[in-house]
MIDOSE-1310 file (N, C-alpha, C; in nm, 2 decimals, decimal comma, always signed):
residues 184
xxxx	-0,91/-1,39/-1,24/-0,95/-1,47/-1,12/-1,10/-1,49/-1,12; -1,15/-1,62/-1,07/-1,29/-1,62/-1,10/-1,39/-1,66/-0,96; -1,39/-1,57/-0,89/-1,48/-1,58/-0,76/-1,45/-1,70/-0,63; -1,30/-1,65/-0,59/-1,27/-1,70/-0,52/-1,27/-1,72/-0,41
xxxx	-1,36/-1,65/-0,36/-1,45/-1,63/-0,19/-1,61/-1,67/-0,19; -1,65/-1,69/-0,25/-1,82/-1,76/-0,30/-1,83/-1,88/-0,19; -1,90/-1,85/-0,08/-1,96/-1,98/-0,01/-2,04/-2,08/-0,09; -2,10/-2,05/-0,18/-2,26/-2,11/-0,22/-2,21/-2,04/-0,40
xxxx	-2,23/-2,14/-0,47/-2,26/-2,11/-0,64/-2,32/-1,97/-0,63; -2,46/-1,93/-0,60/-2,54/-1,83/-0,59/-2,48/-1,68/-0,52; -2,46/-1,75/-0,43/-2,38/-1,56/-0,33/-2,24/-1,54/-0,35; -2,30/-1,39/-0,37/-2,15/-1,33/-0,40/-2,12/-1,25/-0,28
xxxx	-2,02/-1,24/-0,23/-1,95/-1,16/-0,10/-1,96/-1,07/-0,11; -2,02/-0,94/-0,01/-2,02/-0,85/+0,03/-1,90/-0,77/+0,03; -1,88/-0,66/-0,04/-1,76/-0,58/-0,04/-1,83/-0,41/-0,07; -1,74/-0,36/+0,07/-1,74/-0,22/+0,06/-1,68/-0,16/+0,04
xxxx	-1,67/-0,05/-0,02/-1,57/+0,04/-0,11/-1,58/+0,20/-0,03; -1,49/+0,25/+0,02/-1,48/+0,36/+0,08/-1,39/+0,45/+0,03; -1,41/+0,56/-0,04/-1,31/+0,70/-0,08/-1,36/+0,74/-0,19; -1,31/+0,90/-0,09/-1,39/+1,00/-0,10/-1,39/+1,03/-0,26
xxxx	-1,29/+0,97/-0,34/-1,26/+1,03/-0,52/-1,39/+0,93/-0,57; -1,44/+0,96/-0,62/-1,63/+0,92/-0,70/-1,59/+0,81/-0,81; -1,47/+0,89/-0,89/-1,44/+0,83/-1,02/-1,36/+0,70/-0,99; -1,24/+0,68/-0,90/-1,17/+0,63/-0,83/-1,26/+0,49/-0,79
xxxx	-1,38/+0,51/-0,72/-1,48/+0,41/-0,68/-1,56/+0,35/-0,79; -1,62/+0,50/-0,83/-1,70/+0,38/-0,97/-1,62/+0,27/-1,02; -1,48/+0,29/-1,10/-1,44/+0,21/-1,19/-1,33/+0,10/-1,06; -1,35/+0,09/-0,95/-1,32/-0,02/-0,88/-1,41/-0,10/-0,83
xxxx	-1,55/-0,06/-0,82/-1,64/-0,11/-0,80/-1,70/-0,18/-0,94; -1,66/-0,14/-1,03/-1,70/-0,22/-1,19/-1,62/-0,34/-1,20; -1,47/-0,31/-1,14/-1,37/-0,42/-1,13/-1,39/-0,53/-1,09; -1,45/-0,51/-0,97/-1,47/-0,60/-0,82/-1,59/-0,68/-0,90
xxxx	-1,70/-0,63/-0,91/-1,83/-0,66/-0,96/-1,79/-0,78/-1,08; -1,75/-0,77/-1,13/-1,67/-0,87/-1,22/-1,56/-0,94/-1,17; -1,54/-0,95/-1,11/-1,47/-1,04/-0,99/-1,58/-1,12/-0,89; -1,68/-1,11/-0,90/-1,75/-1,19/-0,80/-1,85/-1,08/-0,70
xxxx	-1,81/-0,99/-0,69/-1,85/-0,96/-0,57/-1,97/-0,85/-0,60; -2,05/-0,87/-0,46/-2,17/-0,78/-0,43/-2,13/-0,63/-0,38; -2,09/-0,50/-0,43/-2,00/-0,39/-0,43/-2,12/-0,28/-0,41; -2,06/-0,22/-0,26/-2,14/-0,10/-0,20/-2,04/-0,02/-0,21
xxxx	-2,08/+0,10/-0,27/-1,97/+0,25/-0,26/-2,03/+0,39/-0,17; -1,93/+0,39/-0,06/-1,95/+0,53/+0,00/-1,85/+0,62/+0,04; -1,87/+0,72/+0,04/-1,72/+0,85/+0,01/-1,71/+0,87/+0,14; -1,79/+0,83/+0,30/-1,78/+0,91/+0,42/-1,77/+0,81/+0,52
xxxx	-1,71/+0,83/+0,62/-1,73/+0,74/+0,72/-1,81/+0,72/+0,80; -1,94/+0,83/+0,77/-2,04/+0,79/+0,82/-2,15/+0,72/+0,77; -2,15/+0,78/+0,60/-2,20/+0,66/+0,53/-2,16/+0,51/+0,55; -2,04/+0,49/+0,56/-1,96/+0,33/+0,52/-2,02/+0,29/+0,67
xxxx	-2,03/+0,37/+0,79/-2,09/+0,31/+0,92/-2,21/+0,27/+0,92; -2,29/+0,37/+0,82/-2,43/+0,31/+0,84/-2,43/+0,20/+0,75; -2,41/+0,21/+0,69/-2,41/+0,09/+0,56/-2,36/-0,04/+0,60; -2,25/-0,03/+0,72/-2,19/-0,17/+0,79/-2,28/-0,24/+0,87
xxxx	-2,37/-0,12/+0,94/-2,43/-0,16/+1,04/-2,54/-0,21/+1,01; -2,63/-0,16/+0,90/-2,73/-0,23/+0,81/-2,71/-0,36/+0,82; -2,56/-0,43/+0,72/-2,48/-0,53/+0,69/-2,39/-0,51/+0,64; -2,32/-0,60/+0,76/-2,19/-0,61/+0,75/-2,11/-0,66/+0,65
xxxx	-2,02/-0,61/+0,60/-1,98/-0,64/+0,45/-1,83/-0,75/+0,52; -1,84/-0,85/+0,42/-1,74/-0,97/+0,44/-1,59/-0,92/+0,40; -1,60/-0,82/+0,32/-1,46/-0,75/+0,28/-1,49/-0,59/+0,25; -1,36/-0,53/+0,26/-1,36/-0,38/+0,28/-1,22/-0,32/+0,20
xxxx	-1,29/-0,22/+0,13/-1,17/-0,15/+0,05/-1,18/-0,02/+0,11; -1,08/+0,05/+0,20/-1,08/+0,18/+0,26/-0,98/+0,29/+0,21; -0,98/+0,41/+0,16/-0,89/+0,51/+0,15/-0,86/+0,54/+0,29; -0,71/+0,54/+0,32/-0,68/+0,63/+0,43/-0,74/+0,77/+0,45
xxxx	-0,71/+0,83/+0,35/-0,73/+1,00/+0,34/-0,87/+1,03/+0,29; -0,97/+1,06/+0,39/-1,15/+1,04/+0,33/-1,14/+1,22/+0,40; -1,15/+1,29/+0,29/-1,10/+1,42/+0,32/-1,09/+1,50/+0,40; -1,11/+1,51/+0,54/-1,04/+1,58/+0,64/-1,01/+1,42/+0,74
xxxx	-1,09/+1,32/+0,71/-1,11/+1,24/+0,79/-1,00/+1,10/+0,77; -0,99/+1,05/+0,92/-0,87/+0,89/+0,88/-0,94/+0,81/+0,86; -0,92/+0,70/+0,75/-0,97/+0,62/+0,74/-0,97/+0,49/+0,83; -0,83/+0,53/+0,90/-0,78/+0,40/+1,02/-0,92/+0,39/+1,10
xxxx	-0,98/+0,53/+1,18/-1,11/+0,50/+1,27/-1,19/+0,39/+1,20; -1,21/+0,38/+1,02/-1,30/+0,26/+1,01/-1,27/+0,20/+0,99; -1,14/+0,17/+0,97/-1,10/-0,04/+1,01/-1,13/-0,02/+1,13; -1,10/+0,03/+1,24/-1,13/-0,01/+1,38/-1,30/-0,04/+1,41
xxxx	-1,37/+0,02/+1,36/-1,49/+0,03/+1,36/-1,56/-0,10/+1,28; -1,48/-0,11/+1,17/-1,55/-0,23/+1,09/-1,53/-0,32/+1,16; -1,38/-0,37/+1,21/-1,33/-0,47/+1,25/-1,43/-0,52/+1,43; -1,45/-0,39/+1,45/-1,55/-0,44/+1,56/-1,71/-0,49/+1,60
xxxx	-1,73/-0,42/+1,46/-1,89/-0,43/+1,39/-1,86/-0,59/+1,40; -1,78/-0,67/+1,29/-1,75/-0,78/+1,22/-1,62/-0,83/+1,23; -1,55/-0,87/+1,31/-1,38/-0,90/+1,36/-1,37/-0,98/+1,24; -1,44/-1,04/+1,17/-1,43/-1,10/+1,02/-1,39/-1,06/+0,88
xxxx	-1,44/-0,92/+0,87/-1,41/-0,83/+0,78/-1,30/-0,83/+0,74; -1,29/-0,89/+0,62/-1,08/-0,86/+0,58/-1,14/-0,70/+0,53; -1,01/-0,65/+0,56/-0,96/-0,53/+0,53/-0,89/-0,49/+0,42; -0,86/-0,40/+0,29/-0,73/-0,40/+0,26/-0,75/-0,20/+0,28
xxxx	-0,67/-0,12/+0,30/-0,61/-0,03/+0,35/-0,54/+0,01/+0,21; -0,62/+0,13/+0,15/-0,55/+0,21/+0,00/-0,53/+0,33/+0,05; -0,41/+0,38/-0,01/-0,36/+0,53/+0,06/-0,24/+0,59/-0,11; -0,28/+0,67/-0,07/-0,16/+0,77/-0,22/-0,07/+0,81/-0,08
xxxx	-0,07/+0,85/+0,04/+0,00/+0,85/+0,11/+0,06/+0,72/+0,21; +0,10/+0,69/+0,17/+0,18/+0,54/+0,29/+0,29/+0,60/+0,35; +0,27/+0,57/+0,44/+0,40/+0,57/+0,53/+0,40/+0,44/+0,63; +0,51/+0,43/+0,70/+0,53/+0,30/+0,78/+0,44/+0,30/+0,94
xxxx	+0,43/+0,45/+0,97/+0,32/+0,49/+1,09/+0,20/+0,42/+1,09; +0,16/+0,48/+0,93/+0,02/+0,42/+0,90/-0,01/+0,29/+0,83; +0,12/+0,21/+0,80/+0,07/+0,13/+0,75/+0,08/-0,01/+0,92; +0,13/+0,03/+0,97/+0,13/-0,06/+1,13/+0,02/-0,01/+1,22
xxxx	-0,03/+0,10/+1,22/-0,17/+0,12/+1,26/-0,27/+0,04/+1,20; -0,26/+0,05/+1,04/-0,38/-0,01/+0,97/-0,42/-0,18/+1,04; -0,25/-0,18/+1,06/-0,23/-0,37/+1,08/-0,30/-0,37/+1,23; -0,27/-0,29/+1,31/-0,29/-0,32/+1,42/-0,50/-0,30/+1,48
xxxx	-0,51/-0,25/+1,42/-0,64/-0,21/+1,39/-0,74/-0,29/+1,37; -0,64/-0,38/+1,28/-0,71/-0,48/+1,20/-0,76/-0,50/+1,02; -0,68/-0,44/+0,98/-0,66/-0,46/+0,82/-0,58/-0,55/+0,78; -0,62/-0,63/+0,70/-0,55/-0,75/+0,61/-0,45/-0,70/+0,57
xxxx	-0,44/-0,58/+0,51/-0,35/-0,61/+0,38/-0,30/-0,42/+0,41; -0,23/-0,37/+0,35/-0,21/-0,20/+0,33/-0,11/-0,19/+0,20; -0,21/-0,10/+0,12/-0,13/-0,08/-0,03/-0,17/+0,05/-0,07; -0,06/+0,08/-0,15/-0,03/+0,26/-0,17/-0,09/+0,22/-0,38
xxxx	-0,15/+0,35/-0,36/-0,14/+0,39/-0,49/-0,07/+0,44/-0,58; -0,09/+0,41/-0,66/-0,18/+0,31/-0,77/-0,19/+0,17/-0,78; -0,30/+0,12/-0,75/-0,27/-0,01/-0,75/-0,40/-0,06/-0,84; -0,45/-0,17/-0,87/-0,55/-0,23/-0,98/-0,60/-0,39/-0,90
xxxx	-0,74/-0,39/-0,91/-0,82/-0,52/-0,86/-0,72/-0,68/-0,84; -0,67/-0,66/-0,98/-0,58/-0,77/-0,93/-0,47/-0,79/-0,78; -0,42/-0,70/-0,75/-0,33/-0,66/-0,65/-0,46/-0,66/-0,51; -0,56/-0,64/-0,51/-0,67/-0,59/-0,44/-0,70/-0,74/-0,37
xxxx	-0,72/-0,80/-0,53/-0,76/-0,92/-0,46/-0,66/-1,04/-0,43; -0,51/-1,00/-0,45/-0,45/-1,12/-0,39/-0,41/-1,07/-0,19; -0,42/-0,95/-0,20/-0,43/-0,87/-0,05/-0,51/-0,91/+0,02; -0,65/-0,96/-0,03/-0,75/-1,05/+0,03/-0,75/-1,16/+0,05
xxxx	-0,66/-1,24/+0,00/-0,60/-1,38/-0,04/-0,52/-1,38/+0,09; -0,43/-1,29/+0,09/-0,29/-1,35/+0,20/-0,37/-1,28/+0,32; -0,35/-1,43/+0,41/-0,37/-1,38/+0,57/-0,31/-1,40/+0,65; -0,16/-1,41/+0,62/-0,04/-1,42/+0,67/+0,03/-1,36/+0,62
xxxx	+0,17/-1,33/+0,73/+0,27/-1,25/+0,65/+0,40/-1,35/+0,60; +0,46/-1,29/+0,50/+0,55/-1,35/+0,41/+0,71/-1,30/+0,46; +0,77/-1,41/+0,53/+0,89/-1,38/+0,58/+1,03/-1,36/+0,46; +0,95/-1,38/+0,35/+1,08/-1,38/+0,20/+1,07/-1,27/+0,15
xxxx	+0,95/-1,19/+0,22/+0,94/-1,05/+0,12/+1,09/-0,92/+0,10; +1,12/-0,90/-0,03/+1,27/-0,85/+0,00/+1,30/-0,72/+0,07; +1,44/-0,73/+0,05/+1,47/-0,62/+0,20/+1,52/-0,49/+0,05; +1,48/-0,39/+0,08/+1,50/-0,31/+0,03/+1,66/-0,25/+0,02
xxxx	+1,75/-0,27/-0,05/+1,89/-0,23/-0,04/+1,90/-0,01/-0,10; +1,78/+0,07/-0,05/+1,80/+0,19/-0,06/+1,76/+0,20/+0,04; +1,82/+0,34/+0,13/+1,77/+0,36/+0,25/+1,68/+0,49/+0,24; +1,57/+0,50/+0,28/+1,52/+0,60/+0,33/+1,58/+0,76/+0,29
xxxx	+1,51/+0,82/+0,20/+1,54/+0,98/+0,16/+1,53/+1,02/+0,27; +1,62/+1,17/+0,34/+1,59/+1,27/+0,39/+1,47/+1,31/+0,44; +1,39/+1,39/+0,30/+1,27/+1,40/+0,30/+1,17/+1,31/+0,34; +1,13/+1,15/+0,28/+1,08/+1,09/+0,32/+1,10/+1,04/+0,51
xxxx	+1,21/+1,07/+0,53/+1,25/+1,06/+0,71/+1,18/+1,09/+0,78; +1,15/+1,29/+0,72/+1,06/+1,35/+0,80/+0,94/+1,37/+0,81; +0,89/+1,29/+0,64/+0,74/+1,29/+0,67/+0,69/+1,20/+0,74; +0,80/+1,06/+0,75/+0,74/+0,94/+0,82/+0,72/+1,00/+0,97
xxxx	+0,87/+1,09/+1,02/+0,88/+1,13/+1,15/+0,74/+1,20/+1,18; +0,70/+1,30/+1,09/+0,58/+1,42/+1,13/+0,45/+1,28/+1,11; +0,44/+1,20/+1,03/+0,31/+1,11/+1,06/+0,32/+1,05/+1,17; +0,40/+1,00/+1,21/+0,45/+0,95/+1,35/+0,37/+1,02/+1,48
xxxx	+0,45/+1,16/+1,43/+0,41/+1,24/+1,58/+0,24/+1,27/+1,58; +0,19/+1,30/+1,44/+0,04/+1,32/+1,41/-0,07/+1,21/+1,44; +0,01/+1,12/+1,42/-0,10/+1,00/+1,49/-0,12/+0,96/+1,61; +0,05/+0,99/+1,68/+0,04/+0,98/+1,86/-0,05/+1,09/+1,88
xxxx	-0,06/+1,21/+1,80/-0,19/+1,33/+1,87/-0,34/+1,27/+1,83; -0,37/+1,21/+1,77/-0,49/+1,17/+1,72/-0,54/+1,28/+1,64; -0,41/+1,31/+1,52/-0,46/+1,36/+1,40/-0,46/+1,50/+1,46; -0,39/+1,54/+1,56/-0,48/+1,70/+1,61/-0,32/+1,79/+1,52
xxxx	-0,34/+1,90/+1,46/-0,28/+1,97/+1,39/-0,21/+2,03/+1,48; -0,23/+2,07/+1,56/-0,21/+2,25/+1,64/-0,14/+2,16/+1,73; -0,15/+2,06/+1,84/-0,06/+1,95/+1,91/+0,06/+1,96/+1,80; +0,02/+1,87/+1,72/+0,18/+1,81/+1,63/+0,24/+1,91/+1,61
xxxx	+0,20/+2,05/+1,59/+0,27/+2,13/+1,50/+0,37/+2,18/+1,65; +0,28/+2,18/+1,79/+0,32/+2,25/+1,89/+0,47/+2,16/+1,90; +0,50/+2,03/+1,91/+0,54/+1,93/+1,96/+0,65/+1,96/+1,85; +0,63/+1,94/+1,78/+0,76/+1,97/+1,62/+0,80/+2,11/+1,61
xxxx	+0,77/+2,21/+1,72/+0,81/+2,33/+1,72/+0,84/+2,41/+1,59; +0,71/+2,35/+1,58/+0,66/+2,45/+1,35/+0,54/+2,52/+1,39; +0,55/+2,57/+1,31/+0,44/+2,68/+1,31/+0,28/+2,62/+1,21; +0,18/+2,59/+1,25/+0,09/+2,52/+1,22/+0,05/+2,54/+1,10
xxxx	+0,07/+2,62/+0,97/+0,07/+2,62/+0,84/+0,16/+2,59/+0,76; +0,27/+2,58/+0,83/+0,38/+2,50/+0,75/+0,38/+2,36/+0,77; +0,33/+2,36/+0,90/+0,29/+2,16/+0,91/+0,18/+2,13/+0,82; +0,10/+2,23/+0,80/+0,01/+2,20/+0,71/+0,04/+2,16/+0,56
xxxx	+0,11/+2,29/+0,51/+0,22/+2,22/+0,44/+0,25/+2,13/+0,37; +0,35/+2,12/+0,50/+0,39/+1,95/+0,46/+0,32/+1,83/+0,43; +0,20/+1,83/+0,54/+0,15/+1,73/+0,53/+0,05/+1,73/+0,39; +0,03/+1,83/+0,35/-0,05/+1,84/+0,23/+0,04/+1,75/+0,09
xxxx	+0,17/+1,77/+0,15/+0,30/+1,69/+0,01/+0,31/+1,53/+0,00; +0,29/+1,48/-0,09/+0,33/+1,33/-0,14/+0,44/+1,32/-0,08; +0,49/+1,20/+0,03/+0,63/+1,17/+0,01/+0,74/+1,15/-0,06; +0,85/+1,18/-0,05/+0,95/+1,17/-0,16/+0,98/+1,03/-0,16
């Protein structure tokens, strides 16, 4: 693809890159950069705040999981800095909790890893949703039930451990646990 968001021959769009893996960012930010774009990388969401507030970046690549921290607080944040900001939302963890938070928030797009620039940038592309997208004919694992259920309850707490764990009548290291596991 060859610089499909460029107002002006000369500028290239501002894109921020967020998550916490170093190696993960370098070589997406080499991707992007070759794609058009002007690519700021920071692992914290206090970094990616100050750096927004400097300037505001026209597009945003966020990890959910910025290591103890949600990444959802900075679409909310971005999206208020800049209600312009497309968003796209990367997670090794997806679930359906978090990927309708992200939406609601204000993120364009929400894609699980592993994914690659090309996928990155058609997520930036679509700003609508696609009513033909297919219906999945497997239902939902067991396992996968209950992690979606425990993310569910963990985000109505606002991430608080010792709540969710009280509420799910588990004992707060085994919620820990869990939540520490990839979905099935």
């Amino acid at each position: 693809m060859t610089e499909p968001f460029l107002n002006e021959p000369c500028e290239h769009p501002s894109l921020l890159i967020v998550d916490d893996d170093t190696t993960f960012c370098d070589i997406l930010a080499k991707a992007m950069t070759k794609r058009g774009f002007n690519v700021s990388c920071t692992h914290t969401i206090d970094d990616a705040l100050k750096n927004a507030e400097s300037t505001a970046p026209e597009f945003a690549i966020i990890d959910l999981k910025l290591s103890n921290e949600s990444g959802l607080m900075l679409v909310e944040k971005l999206t208020t800095i800049d209600p312009g900001t497309r968003v796209v939302m990367l997670t090794g963890y997806a679930s359906i909790a978090t990927a309708v938070e992200a939406i609601k928030l204000g993120a364009t797009h929400y894609l699980a890893k592993p994914v690659d620039a090309d996928e990155i940038m058609k997520a930036f592309e679509r700003t609508t949703g696609d009513s033909d997208v297919q219906i999945s004919t497997n239902p939902l694992s067991v396992g996968r039930l209950e992690w979606e259920y425990i993310h569910r309850i963990l985000a109505e707490n606002n991430n608080n451990v010792s709540v969710t764990a009280r509420i799910l009548n588990m004992h707060r290291r085994t919620l820990q646990r869990k939540l520490a596991k990839k979905p099935h």
